[in-house]
N, CA and C atoms of all chains as a GROMACS GRO file, in nm:
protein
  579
    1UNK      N    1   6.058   8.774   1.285
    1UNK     CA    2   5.931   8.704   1.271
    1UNK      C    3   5.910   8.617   1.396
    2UNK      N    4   5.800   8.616   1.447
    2UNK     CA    5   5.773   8.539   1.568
    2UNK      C    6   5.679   8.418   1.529
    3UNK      N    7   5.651   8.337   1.606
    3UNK     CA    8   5.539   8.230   1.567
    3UNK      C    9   5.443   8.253   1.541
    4UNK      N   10   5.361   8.391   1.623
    4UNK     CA   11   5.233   8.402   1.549
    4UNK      C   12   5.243   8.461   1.404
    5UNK      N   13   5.359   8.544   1.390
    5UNK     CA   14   5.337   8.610   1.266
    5UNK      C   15   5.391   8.476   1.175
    6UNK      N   16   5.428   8.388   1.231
    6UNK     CA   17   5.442   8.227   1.119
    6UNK      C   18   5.302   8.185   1.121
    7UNK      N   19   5.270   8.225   1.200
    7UNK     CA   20   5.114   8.141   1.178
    7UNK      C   21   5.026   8.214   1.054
    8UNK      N   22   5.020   8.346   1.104
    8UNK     CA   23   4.969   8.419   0.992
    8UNK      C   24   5.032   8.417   0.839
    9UNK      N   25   5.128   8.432   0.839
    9UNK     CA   26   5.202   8.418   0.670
    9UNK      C   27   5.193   8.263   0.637
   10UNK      N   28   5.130   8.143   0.722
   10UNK     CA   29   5.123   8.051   0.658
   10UNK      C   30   4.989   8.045   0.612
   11UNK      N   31   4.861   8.064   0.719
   11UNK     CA   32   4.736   8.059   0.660
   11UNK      C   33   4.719   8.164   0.583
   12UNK      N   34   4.779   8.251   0.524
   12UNK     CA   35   4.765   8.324   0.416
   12UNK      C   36   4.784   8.222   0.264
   13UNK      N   37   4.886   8.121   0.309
   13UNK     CA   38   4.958   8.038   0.194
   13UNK      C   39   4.859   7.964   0.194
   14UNK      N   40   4.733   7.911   0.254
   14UNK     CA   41   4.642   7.816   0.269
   14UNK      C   42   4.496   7.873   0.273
   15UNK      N   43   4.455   7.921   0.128
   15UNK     CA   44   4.336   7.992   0.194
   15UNK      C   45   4.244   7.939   0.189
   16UNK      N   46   4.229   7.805   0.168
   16UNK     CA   47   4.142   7.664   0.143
   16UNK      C   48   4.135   7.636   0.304
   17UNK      N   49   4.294   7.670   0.401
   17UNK     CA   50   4.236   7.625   0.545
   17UNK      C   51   4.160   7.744   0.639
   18UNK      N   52   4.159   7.674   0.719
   18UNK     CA   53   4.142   7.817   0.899
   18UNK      C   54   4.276   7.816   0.908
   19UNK      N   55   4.268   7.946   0.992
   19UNK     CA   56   4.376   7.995   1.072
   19UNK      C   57   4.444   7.852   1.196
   20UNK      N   58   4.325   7.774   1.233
   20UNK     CA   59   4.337   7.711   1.337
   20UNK      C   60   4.431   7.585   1.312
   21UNK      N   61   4.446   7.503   1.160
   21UNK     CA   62   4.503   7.418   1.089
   21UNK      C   63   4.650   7.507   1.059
   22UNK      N   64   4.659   7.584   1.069
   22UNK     CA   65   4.829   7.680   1.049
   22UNK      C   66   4.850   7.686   1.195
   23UNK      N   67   4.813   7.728   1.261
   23UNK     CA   68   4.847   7.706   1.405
   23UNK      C   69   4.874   7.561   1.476
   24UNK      N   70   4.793   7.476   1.458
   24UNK     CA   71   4.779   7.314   1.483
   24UNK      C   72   4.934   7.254   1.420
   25UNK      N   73   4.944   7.274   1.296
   25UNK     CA   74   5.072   7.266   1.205
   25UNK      C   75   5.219   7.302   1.284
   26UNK      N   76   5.170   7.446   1.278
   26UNK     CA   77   5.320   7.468   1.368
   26UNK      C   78   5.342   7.403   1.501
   27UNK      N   79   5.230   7.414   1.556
   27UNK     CA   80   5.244   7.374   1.672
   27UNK      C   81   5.305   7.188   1.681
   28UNK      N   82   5.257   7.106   1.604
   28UNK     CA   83   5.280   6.980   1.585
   28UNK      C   84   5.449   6.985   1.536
   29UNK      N   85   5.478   7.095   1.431
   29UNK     CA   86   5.573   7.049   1.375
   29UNK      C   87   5.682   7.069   1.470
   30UNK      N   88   5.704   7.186   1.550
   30UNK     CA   89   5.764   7.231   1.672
   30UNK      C   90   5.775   7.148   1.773
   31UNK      N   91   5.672   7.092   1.789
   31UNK     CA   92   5.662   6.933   1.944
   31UNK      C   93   5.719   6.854   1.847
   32UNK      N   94   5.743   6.781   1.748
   32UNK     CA   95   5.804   6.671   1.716
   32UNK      C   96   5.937   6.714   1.675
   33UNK      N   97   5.992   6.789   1.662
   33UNK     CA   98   6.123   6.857   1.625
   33UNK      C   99   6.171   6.830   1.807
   34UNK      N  100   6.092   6.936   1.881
   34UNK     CA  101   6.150   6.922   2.013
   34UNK      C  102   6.142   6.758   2.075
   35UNK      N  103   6.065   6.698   2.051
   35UNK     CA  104   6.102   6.550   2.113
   35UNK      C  105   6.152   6.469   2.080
   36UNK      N  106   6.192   6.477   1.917
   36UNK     CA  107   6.292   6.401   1.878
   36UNK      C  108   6.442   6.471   1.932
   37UNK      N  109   6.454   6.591   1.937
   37UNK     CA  110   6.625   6.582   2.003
   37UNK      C  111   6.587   6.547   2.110
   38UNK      N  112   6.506   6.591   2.155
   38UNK     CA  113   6.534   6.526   2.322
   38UNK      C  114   6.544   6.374   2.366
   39UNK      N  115   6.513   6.320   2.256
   39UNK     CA  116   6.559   6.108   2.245
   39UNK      C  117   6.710   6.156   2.206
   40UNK      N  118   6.719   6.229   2.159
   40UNK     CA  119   6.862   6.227   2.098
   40UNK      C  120   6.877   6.193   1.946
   41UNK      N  121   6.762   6.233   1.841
   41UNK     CA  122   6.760   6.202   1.754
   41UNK      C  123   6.747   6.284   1.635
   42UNK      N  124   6.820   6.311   1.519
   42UNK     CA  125   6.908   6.388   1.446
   42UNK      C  126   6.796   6.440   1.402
   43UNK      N  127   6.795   6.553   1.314
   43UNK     CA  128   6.656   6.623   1.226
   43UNK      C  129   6.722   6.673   1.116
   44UNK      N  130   6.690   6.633   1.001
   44UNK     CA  131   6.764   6.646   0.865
   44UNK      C  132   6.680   6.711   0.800
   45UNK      N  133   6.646   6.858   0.735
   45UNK     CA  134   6.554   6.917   0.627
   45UNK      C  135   6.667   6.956   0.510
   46UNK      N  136   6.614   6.893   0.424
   46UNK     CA  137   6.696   6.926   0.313
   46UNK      C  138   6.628   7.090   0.271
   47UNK      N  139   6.794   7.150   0.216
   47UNK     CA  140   6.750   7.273   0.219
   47UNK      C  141   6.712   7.345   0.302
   48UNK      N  142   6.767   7.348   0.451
   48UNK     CA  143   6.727   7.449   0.533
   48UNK      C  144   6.812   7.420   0.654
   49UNK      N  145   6.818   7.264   0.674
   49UNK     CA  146   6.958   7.252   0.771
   49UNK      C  147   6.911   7.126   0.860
   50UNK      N  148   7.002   7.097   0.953
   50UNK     CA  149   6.975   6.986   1.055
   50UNK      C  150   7.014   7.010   1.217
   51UNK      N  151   6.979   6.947   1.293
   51UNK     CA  152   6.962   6.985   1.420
   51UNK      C  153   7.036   6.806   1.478
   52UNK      N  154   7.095   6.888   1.563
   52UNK     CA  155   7.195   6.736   1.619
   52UNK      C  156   7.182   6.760   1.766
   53UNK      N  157   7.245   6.689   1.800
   53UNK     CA  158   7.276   6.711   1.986
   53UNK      C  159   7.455   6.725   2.016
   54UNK      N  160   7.526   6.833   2.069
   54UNK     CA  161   7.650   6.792   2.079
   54UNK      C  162   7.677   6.823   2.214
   55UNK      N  163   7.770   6.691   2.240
   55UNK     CA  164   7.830   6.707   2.373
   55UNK      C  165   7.925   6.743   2.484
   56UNK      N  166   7.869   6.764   2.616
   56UNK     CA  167   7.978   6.899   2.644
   56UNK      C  168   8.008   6.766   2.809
   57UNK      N  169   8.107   6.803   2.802
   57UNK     CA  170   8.165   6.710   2.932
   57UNK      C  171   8.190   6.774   3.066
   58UNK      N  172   8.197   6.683   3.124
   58UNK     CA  173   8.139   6.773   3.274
   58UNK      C  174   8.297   6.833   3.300
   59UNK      N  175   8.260   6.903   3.366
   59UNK     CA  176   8.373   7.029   3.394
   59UNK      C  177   8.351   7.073   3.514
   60UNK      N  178   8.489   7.166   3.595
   60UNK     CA  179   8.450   7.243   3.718
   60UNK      C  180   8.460   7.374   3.684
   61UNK      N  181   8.318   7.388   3.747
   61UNK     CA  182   8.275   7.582   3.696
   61UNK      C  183   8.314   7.602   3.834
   62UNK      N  184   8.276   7.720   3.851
   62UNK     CA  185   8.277   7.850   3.965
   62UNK      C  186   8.111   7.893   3.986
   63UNK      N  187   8.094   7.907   4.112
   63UNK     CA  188   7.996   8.038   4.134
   63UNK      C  189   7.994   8.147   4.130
   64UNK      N  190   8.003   8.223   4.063
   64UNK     CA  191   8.039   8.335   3.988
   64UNK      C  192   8.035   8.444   4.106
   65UNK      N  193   7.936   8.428   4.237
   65UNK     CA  194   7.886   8.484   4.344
   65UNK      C  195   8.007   8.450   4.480
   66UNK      N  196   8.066   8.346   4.485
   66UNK     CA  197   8.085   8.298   4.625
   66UNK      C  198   8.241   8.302   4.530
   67UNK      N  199   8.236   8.233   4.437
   67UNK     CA  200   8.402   8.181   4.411
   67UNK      C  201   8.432   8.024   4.379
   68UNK      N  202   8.303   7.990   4.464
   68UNK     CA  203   8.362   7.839   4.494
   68UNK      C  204   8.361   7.747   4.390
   69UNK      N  205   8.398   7.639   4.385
   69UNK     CA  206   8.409   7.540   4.284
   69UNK      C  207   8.303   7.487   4.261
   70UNK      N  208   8.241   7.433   4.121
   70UNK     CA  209   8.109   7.317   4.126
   70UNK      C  210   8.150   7.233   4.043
   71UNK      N  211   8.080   7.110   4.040
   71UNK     CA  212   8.066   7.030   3.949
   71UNK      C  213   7.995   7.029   3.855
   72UNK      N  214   7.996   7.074   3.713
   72UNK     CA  215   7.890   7.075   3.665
   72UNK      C  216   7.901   6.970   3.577
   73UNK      N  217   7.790   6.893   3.546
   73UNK     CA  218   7.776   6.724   3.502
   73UNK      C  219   7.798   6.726   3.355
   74UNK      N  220   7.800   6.654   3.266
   74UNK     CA  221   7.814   6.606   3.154
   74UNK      C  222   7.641   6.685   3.071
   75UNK      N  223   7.662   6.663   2.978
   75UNK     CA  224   7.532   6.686   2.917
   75UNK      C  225   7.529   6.698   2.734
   76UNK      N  226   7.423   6.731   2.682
   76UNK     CA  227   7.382   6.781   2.580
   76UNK      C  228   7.297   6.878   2.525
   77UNK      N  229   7.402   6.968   2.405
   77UNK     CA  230   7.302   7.052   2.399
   77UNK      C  231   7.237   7.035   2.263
   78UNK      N  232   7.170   7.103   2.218
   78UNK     CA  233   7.105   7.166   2.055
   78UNK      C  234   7.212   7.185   1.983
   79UNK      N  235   7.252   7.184   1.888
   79UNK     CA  236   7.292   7.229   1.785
   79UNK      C  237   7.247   7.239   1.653
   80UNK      N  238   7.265   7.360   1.565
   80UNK     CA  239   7.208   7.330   1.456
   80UNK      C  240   7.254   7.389   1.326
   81UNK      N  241   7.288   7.320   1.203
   81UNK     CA  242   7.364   7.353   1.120
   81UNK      C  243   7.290   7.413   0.975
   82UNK      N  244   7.325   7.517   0.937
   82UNK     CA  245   7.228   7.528   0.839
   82UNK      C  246   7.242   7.463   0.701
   83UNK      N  247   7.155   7.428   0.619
   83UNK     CA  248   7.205   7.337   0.510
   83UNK      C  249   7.243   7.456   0.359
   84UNK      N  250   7.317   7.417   0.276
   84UNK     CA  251   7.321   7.479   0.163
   84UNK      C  252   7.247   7.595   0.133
   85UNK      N  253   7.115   7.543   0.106
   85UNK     CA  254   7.044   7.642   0.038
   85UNK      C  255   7.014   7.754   0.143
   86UNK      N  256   6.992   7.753   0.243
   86UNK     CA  257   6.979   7.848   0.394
   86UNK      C  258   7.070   7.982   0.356
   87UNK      N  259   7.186   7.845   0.358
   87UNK     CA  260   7.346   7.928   0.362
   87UNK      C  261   7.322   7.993   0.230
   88UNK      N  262   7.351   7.984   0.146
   88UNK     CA  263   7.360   8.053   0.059
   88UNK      C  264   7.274   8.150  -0.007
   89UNK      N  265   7.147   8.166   0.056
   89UNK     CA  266   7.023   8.260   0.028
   89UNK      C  267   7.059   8.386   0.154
   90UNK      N  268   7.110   8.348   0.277
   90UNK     CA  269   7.114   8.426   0.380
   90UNK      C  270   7.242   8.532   0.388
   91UNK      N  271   7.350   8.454   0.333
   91UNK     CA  272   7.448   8.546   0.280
   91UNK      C  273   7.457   8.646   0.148
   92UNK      N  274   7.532   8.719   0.226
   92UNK     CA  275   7.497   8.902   0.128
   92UNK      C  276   7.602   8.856   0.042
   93UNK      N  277   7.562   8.850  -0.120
   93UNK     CA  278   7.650   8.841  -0.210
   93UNK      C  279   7.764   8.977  -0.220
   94UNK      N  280   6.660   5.721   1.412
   94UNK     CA  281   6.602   5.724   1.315
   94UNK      C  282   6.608   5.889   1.309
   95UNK      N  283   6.649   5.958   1.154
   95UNK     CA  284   6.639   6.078   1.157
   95UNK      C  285   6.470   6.132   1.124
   96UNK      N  286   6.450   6.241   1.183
   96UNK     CA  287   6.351   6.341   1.150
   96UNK      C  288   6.342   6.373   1.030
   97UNK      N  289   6.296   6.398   0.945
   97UNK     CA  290   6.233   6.427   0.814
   97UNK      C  291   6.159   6.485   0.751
   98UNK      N  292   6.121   6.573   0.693
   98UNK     CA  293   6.049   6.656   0.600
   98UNK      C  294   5.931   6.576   0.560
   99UNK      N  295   5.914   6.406   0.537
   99UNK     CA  296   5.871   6.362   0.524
   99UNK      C  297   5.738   6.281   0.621
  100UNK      N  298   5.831   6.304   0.740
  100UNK     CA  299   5.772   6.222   0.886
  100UNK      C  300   5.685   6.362   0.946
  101UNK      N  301   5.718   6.458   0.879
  101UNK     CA  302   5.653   6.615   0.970
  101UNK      C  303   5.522   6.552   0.897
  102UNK      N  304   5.526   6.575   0.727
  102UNK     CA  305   5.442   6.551   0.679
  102UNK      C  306   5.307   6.505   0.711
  103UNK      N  307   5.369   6.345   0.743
  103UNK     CA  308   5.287   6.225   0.784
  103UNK      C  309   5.224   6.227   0.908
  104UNK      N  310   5.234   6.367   0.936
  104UNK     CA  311   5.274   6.387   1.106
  104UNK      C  312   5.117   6.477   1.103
  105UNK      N  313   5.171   6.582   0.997
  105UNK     CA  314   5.012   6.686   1.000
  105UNK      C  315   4.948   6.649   0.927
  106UNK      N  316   4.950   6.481   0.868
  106UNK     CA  317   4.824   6.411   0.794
  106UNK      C  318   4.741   6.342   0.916
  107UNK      N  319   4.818   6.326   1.002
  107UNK     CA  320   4.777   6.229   1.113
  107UNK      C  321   4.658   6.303   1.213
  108UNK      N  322   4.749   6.369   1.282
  108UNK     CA  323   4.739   6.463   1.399
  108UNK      C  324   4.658   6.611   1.359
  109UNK      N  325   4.667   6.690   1.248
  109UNK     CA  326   4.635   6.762   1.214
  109UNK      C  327   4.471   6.785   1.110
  110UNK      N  328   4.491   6.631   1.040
  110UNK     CA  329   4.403   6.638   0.906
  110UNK      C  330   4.471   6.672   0.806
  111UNK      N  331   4.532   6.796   0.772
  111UNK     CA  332   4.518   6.775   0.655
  111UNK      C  333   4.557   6.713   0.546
  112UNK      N  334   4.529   6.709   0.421
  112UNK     CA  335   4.545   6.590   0.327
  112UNK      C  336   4.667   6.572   0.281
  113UNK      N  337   4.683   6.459   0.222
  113UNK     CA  338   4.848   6.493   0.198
  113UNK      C  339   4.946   6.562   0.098
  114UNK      N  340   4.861   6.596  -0.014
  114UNK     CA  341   4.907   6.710  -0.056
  114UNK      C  342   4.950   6.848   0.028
  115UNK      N  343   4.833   6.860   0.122
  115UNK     CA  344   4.829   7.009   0.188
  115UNK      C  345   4.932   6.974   0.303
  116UNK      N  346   4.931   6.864   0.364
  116UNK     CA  347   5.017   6.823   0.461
  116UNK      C  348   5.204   6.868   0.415
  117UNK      N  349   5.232   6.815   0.278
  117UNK     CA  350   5.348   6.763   0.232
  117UNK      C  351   5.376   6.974   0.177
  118UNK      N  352   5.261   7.077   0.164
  118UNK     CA  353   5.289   7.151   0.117
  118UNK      C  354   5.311   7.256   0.232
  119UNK      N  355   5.248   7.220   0.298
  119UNK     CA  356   5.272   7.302   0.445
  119UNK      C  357   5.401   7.254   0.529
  120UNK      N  358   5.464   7.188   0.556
  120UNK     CA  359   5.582   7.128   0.608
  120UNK      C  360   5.757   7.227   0.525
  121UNK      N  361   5.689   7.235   0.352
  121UNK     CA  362   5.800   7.280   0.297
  121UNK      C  363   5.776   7.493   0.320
  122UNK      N  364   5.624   7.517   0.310
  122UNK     CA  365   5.596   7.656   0.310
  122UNK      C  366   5.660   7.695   0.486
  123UNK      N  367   5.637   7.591   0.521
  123UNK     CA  368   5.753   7.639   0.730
  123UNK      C  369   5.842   7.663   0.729
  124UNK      N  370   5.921   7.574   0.650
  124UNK     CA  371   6.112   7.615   0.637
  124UNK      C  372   6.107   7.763   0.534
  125UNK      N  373   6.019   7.730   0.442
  125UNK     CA  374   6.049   7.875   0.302
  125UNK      C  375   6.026   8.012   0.404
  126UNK      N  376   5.908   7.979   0.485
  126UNK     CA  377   5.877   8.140   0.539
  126UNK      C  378   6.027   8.157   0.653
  127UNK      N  379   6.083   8.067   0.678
  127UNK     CA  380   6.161   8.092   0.810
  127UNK      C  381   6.293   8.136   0.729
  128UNK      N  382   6.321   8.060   0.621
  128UNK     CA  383   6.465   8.137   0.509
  128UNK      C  384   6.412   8.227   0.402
  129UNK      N  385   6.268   8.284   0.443
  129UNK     CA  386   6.254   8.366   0.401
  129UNK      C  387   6.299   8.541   0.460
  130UNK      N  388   6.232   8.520   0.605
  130UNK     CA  389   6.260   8.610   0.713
  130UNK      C  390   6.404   8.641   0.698
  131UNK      N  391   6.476   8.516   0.695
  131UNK     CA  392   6.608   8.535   0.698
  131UNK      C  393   6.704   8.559   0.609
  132UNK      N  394   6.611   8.554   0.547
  132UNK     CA  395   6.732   8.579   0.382
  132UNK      C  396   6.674   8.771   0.407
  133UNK      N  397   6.573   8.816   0.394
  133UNK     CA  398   6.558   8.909   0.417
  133UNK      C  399   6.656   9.023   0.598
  134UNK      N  400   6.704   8.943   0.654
  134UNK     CA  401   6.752   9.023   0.758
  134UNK      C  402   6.689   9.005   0.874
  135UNK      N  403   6.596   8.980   0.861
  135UNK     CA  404   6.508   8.922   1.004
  135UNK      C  405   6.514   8.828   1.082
  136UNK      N  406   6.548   8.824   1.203
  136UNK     CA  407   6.574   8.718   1.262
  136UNK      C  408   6.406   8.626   1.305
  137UNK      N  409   6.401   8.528   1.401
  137UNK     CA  410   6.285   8.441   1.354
  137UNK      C  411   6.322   8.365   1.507
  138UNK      N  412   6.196   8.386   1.591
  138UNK     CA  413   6.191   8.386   1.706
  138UNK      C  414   6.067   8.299   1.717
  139UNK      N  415   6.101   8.140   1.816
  139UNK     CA  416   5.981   8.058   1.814
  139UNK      C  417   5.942   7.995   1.938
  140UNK      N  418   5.906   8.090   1.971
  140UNK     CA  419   5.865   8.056   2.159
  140UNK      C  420   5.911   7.911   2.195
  141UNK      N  421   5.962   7.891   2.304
  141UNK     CA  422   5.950   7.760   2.329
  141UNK      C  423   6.035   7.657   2.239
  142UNK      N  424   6.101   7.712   2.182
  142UNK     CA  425   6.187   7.631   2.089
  142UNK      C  426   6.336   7.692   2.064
  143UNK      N  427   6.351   7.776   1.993
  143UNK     CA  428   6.467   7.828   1.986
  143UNK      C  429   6.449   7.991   1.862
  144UNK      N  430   6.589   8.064   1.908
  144UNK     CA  431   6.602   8.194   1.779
  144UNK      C  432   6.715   8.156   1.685
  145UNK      N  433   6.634   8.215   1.521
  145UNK     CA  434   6.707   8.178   1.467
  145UNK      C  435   6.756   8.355   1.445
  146UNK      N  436   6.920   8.396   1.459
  146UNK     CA  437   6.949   8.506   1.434
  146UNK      C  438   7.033   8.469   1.290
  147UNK      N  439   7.116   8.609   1.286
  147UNK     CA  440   7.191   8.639   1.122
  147UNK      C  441   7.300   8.719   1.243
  148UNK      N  442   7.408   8.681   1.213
  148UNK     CA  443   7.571   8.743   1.217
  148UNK      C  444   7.610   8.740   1.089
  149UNK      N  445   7.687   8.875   1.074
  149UNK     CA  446   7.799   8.891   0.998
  149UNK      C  447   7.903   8.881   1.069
  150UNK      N  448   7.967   8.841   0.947
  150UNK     CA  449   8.137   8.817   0.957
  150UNK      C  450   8.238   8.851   0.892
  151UNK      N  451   8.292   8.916   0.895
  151UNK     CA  452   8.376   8.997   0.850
  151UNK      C  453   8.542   8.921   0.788
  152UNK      N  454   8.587   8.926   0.649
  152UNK     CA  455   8.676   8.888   0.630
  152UNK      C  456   8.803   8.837   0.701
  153UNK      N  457   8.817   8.703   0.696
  153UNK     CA  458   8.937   8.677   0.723
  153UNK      C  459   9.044   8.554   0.666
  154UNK      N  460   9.198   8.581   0.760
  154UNK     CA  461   9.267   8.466   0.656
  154UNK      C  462   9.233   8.315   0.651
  155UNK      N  463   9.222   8.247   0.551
  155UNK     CA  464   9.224   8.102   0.584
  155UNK      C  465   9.350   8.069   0.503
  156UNK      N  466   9.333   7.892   0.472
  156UNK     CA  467   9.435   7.864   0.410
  156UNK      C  468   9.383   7.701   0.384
  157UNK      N  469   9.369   7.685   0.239
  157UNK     CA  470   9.354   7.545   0.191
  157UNK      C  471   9.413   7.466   0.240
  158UNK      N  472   9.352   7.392   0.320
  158UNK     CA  473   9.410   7.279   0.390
  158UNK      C  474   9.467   7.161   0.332
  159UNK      N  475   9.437   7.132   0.188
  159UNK     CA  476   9.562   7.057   0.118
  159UNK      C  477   9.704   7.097   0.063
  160UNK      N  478   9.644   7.202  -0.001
  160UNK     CA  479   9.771   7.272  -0.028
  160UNK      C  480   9.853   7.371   0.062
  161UNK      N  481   9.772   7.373   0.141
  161UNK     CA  482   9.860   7.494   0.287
  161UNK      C  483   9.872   7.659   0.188
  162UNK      N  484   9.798   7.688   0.102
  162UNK     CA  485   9.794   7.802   0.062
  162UNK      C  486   9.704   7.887   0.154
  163UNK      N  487   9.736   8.004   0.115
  163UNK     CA  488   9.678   8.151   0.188
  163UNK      C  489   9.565   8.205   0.090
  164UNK      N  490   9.439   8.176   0.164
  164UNK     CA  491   9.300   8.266   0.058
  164UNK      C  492   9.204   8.326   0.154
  165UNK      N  493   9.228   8.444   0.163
  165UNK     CA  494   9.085   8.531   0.227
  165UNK      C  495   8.953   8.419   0.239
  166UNK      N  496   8.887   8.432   0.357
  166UNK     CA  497   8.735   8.381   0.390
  166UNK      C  498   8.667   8.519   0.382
  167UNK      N  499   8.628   8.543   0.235
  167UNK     CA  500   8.496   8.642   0.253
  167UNK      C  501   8.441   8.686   0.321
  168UNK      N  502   8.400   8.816   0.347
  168UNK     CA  503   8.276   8.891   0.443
  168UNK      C  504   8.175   8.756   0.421
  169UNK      N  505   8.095   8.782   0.522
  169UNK     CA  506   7.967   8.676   0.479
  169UNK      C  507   7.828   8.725   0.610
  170UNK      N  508   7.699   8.671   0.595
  170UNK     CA  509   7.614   8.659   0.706
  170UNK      C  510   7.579   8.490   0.664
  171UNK      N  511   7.606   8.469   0.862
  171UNK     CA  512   7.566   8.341   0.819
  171UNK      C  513   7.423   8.317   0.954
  172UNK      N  514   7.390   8.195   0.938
  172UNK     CA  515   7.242   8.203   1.076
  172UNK      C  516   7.313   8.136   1.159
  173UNK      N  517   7.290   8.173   1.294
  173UNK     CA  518   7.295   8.064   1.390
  173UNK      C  519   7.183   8.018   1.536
  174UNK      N  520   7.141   7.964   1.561
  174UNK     CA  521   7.031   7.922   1.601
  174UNK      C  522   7.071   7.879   1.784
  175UNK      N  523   6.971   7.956   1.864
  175UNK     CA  524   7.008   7.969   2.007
  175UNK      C  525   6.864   7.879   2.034
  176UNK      N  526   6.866   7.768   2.121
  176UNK     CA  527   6.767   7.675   2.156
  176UNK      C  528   6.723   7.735   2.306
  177UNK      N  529   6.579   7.757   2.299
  177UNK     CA  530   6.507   7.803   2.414
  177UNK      C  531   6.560   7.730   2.529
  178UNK      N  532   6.526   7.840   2.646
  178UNK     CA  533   6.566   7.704   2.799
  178UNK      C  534   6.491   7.574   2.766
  179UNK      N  535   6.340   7.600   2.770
  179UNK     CA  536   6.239   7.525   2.716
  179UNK      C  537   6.307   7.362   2.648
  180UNK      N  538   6.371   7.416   2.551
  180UNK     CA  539   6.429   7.273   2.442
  180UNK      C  540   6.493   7.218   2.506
  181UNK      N  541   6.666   7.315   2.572
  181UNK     CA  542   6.744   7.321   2.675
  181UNK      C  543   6.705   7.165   2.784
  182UNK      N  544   6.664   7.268   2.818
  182UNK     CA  545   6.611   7.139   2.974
  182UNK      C  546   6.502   6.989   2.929
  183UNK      N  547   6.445   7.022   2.834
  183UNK     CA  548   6.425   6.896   2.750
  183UNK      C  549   6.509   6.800   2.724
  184UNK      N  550   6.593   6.839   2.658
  184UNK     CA  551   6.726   6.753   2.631
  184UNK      C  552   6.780   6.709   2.751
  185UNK      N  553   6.800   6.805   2.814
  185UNK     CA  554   6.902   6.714   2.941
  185UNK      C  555   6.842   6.678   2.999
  186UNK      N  556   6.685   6.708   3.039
  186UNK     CA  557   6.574   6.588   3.108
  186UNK      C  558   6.616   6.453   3.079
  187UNK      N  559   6.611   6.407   2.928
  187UNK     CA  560   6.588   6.320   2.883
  187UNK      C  561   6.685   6.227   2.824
  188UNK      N  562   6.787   6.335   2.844
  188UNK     CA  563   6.896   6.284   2.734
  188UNK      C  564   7.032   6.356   2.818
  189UNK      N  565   7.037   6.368   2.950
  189UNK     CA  566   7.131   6.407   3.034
  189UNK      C  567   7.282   6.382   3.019
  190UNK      N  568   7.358   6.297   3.073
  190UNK     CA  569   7.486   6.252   3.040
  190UNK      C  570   7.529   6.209   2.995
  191UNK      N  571   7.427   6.095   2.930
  191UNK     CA  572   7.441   5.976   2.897
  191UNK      C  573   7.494   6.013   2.711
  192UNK      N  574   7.613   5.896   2.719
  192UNK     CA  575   7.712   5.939   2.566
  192UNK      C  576   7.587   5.845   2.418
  193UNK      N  577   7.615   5.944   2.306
  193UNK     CA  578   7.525   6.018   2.223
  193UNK      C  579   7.542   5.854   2.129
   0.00000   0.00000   0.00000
């Protein structure tokens, strides 16, 4: 399923809205999901899972091309855990 | 402050219009269609954000960690979720080295 086809199976669920209010929706709910990790700040949906930031420490990589050594810096990535009900609907009994 | 089911809500009452019934019902119908896809086998792809795929996993040994006994970990499919460059470089824009 891609976003537009989320868009469509939601304004189907809404036939009181437009198409344009299912689109607006996702689109809002997607920008505030993405800018809260990017403060660094946790996202908890009950029943479906949570989204954290975990951290990876700087290390020396390689250039996979030359050989040579780099520094690559400290950082954070996405992570995301699925909650109960996810888990247990998504797995094949 | 965590993110919330609640704050999306308040979020597409605000920004969006709609009311808060429709607000509070649309927030929960986003997650249902996305563990819906996925409970069905479909993975769930969101531009600009991240994929959510399905791995299986195939039986293996564990062992109760209180009692140090030996019990098979079930076959299983479980999701795991790959964050767009997009999100990617968001985060470390913003939220680079600096400890969490």
């Amino acid at each position: 399923m891609t976003k537009s086809e989320l868009i469509i199976n939601l304004a189907a669920r809404f036939p009181q809205l437009v198409v344009k209010d299912a689109e607006l929706s996702v689109k809002a709910i997607l920008d505030s999901m993405t800018d809260n990790l990017a403060t660094g700040e946790r996202i908890e949906i009950r029943g479906f899972g949570s989204f954290s930031l975990n951290y990876r420490p700087p290390r020396v990589g390689r250039n996979p091309k030359t050989g040579s050594k780099v520094q690559v810096p400290a950082k954070h990535v996405p992570h995301f855990k699925a909650g109960k009900e996810l888990r247990e609907r998504v797995d094949l009994a | 402050m965590t993110l919330t089911k609640a704050d999306l809500a308040e979020l597409l009452f605000e920004q969006v219009g709609l009311n808060k019934r429709e607000a509070k019902d649309m927030v929960e119908a986003f997650f249902e269609e996305i563990r819906v896809a996925l409970e069905s086998g479909e993975p769930v792809k969101l531009s600009g954000f991240g994929n959510f795929e399905l791995r299986k996993k195939s039986e293996r040994p564990g062992r109760n960690p209180k009692t140090g006994e030996e019990i098979p970990i079930t076959a299983r499919r479980v999701v795991t979720f790959h964050a767009s460059q997009k999100l990617k470089s968001k985060v470390e824009e913003t939220y680079g080295g600096a400890s969490a």
